[in-house]
Each structure stands twice: as C-alpha cells, then as structure tokens.
C-alpha positions in Angstrom: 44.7 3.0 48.6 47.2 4.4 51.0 51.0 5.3 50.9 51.8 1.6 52.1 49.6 -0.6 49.6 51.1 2.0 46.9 54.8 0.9 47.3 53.6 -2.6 47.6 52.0 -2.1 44.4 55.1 -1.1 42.6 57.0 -3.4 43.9 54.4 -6.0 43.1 54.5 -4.6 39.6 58.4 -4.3 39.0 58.1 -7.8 39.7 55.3 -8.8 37.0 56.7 -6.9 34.3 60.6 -8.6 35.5 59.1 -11.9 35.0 57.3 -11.6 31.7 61.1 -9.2 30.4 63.2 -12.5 31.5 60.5 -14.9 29.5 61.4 -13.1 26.2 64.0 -10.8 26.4 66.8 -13.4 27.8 68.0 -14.7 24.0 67.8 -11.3 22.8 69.9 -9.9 25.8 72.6 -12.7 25.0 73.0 -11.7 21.1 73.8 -8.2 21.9 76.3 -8.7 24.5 78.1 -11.0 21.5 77.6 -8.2 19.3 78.8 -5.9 21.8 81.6 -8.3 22.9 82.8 -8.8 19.0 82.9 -5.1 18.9 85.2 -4.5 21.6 87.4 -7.4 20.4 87.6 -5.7 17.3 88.8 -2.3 18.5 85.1 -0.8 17.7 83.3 1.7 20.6 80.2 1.7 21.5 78.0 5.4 21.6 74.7 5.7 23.3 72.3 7.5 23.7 68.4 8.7 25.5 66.6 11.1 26.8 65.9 11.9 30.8 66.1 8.8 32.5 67.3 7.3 29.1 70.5 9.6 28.6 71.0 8.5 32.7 71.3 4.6 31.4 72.8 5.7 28.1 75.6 7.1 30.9 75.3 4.5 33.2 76.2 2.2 30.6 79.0 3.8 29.3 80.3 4.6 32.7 80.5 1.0 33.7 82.2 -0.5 30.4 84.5 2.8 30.4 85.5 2.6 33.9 84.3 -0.7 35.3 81.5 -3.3 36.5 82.3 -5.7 39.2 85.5 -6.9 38.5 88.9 -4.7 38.1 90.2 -4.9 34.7 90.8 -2.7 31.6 88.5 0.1 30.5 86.7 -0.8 27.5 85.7 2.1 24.8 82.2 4.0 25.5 80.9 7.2 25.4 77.5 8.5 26.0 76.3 11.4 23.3 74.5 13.0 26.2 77.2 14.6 28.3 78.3 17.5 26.6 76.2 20.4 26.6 78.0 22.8 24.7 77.7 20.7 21.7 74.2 19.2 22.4 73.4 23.3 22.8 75.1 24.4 19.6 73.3 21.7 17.6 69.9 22.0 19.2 70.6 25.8 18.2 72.2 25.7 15.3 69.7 23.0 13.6 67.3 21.2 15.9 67.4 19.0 19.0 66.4 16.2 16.6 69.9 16.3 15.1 71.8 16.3 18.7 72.8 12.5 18.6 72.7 11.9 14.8 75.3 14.9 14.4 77.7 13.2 17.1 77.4 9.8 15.4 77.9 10.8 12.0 81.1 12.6 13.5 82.3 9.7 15.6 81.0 7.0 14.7 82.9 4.3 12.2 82.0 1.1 10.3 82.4 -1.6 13.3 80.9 0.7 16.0 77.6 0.0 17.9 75.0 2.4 18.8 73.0 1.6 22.0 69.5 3.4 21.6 67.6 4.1 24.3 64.0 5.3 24.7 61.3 3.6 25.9 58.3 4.4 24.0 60.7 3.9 20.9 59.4 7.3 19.5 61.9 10.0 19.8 62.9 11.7 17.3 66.4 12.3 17.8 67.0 8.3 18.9 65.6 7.6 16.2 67.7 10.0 14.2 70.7 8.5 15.9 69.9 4.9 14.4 70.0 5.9 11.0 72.8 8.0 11.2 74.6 4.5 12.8 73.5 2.8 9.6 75.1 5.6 7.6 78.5 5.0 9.0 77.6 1.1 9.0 77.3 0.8 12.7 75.3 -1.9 14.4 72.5 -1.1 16.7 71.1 -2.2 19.9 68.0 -0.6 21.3 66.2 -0.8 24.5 62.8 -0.2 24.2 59.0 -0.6 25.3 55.5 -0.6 24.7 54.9 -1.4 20.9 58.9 -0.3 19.9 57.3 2.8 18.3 58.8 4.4 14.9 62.1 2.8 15.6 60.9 -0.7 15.1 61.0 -0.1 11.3 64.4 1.3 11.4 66.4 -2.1 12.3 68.4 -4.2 9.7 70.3 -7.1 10.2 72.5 -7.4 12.5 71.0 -4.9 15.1 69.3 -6.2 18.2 66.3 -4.6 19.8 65.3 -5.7 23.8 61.7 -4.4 24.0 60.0 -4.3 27.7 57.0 -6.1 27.2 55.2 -3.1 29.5 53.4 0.4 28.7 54.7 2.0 32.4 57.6 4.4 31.5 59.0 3.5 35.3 58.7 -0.5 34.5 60.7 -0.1 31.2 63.5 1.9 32.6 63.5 -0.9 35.9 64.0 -3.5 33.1 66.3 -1.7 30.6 68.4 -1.1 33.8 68.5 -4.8 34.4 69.6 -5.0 30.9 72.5 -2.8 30.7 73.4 -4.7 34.1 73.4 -8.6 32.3 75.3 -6.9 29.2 77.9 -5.6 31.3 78.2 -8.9 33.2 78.2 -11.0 29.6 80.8 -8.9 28.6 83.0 -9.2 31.9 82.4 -13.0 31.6 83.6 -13.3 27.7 86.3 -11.1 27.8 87.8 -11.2 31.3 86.8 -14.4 32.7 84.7 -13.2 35.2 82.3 -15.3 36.8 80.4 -12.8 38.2 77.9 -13.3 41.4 
C-alpha cells in the first residue's frame, strides 16, 4: 500500500467508525450536555481529566466552555486537572501517579460538580481513580471512552453518562471523542445562550 492509499484509508476509516459513533452515541451525547447544562445552571464546575491525547481534550474541553465556543458570551466554570505540573509532580512523587486526578478532585471537587473522564481504552488507573473520588464528593460523571469501556465500566452509578466509541483504534476514539466534546459544547451554547450554532 503506498503513502496515498494510506491516508485514504484513514480517512475512509474516520468515516466508518463516525457513522456507527452517531448511530449510538447521539442520545447518550444529548443527556450529558443536560447534565452538564444543569450543572452550570446550578453554579456547579465541571473537572476533567486524561492522559496524552486525553488530557489534550480534557483541556480542549475546558478551554472552550472556560473561554468560549462559537459564539461570544460568558465564561462558564472548567478546569482541566492536567495542567499543573508542580502539583501533578508532587503527587506522582509524594504517592503515585495513580493518585494525580483523584487528589485534585477530592480537593476541588463538591456535591453538584461533574467530572468528565477521559481515556479511551477506559483502563487507566488514575481516570479511573478520578471517578471514584467524584462519587466521594457526590459528583456526577461523564466519560468518554472506547473499545469494551475497560475497568471503568463498573464504576458508573446513576446519574453518570458514559459515550463509548464503538472502535478498538486509539486514533478513531480520540477523532470521535473530539466530535463529542465539540456537540457538548454546542448543546450547551444552544440551552444556555440561544445559540443556534452552524
């Protein structure tokens, strides 16, 4: 196969896996931007979290509800647990990079809050650390995820929401849970602001 027939073939895949995510994940997608959106409306944040390209959407998230998404209008409360490395360091030190979420959300997180989990084989340790702390301190839980939904899938209760990429390709998961974040953001524009969006 040459360099050519390769990018066709992503793109050919990105667009399998796109179809079968919107199948099921669309209902799923619309309950947690109503969770997220009753949240907000109830002067609750949301923290997220993920690894590599999982902390990069745990901060893309937060950057667009924080600053903004396609409209101009106030910032909304969000912070991603994966920018500061002096406490992420002192942590992973101190205990073990396991802890470095589930300390931060135990120390900011309060009853009315939402955790957004990322990782998409559902199997890290320290997302799935984060969850349970978030049920500690009565937080709900959204969590983007792939393949089976790994250990995390038996973490949920009610009232959490998990979007699972029906794909085993780390690179077709993040495409999707990038997609995700996107319609969130947009739902939550729409409720909250009026925007209508493209």
């Amino acid at each position: 196969m040459d360099s050519h027939d390769r990018v066709l073939r992503h793109f050919h895949d990105n667009l399998h896996t796109m179809q079968q995510a919107m199948d099921t994940l669309a209902p799923q997608i619309v309950r947690a931007a109503e969770s997220l959106v009753h949240c907000l409306q109830n002067d609750g944040k949301v923290l997220s979290c993920g690894n590599g390209g999982s902390a990069g959407d745990a901060q893309h998230f937060s950057s667009e509800l924080l600053n903004r998404f396609e409209m101009e209008r106030p910032g909304l409360p969000a912070m991603a647990l994966t920018t500061d490395s002096s406490t992420i360091t002192s942590i992973a030190n101190d205990y073990s990079y396991a802890e470095i979420f589930s300390k931060q959300v135990r120390a900011l997180g309060h009853d009315g809050d939402i955790l957004l989990a990322i990782s998409t084989s559902g199997n890290s340790p320290n997302v799935a650390g984060a969850v349970v702390a978030a049920h500690e301190r009565r937080m709900r839980v959204i969590a983007l995820t792939g393949r089976d939904g790994g250990r995390m899938a038996q973490l949920y209760r009610d009232g959490d929401v998990e979007l699972r990429v029906p794909s085993r390709v780390t690179a077709r998961i993040q495409e999707v849970h990038l997609l995700v974040i996107h319609c969130m953001c947009d739902l939550i524009d729409h409720t909250l602001f009026g925007a209508d969006g493209h």
